[in-house]
Kinemage of the C-alpha trace (Angstrom):
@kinemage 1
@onewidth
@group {chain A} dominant
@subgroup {mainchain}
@vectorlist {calphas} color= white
{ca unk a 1} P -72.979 124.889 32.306
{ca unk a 2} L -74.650 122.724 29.741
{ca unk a 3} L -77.289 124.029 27.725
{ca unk a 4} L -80.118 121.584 26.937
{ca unk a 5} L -81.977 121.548 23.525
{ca unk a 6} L -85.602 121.663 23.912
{ca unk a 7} L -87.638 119.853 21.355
{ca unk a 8} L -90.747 121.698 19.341
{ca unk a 9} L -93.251 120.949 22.198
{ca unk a 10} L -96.591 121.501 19.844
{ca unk a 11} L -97.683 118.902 19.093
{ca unk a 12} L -101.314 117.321 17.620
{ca unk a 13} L -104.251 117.036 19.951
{ca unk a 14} L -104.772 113.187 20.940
{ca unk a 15} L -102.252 110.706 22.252
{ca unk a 16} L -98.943 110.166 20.451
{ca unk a 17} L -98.765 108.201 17.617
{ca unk a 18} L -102.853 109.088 16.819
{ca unk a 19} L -103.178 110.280 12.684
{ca unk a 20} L -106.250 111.818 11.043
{ca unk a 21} L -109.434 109.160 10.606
{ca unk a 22} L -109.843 108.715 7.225
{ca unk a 23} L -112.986 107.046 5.771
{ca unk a 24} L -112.840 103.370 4.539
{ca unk a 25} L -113.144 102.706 0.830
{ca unk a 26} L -116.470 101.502 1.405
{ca unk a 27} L -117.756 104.183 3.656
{ca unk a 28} L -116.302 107.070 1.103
{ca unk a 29} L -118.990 105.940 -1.480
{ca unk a 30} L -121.543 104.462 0.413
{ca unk a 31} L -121.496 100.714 -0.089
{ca unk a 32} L -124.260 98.988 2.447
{ca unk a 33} L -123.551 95.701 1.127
{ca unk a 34} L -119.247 94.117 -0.470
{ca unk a 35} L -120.479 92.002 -3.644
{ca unk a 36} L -118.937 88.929 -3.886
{ca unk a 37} L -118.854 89.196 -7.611
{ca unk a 38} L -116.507 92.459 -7.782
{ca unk a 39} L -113.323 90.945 -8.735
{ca unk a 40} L -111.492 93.938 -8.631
{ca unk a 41} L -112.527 95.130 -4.925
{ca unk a 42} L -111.836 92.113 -3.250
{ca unk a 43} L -108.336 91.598 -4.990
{ca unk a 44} L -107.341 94.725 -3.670
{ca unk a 45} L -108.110 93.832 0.104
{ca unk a 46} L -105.924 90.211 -0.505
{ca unk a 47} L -102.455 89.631 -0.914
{ca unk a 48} L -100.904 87.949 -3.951
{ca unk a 49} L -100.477 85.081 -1.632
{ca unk a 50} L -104.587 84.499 -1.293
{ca unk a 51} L -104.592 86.236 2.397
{ca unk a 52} L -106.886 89.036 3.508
{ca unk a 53} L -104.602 92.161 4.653
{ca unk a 54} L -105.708 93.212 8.208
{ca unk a 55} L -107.763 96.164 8.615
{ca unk a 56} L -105.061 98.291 9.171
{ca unk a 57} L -103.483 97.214 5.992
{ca unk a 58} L -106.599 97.869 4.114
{ca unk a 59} L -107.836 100.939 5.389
{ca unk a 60} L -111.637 99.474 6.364
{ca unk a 61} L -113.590 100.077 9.059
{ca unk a 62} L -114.589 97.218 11.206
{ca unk a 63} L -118.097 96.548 10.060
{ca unk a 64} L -116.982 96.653 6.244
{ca unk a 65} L -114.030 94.542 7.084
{ca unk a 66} L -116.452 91.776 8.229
{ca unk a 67} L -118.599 92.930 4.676
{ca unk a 68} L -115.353 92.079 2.725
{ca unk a 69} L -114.443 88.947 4.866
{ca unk a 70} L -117.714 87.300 4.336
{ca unk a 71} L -117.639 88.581 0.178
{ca unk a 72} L -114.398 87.200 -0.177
{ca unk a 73} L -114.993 83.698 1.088
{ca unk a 74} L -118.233 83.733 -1.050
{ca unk a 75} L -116.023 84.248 -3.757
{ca unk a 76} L -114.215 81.386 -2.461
{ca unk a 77} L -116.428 78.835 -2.180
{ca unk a 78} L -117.916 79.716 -5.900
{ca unk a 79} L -114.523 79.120 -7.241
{ca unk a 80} L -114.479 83.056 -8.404
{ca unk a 81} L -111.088 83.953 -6.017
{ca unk a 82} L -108.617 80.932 -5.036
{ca unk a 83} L -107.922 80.025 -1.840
{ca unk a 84} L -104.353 80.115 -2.038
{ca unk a 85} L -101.605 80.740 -4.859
């Protein structure tokens, strides 16, 4: 006879694959509105290439991702970030 190894069947509530929700940076200290003028946000949430990471790259929540989007092509257009490197 064969024996068969059983794996560790506990396992987190929620489908497989799911993680903890964590809070966006924005949400954590209560930012209503992205300023287009803080440099050092927005370079955080773009790649050294001049591209936006996704919001599972950045950790946002969908309504601050579309905060960020629309401060970072503000930023843009005033010639404060570049469009590409």
């Amino acid at each position: 006879m064969q024996t068969v190894q059983r794996r560790n069947t506990r396992r987190k509530p929620g489908f497989p694959g799911s993680r903890d929700q964590t809070q966006c940076r924005f949400c954590r200290n209560r930012v209503k509105y992205v300023d287009y003028k803080d440099l050092d946000t927005l370079q955080k949430l773009l790649t050294n290439r001049g591209k936006i990471y996704s919001r599972k790259r950045s950790g946002n929540c969908a309504s601050c991702q579309r905060k960020a989007k629309k401060a970072i092509k503000r930023a843009r257009y005033i010639a404060l970030l570049p469009f590409t490197t």
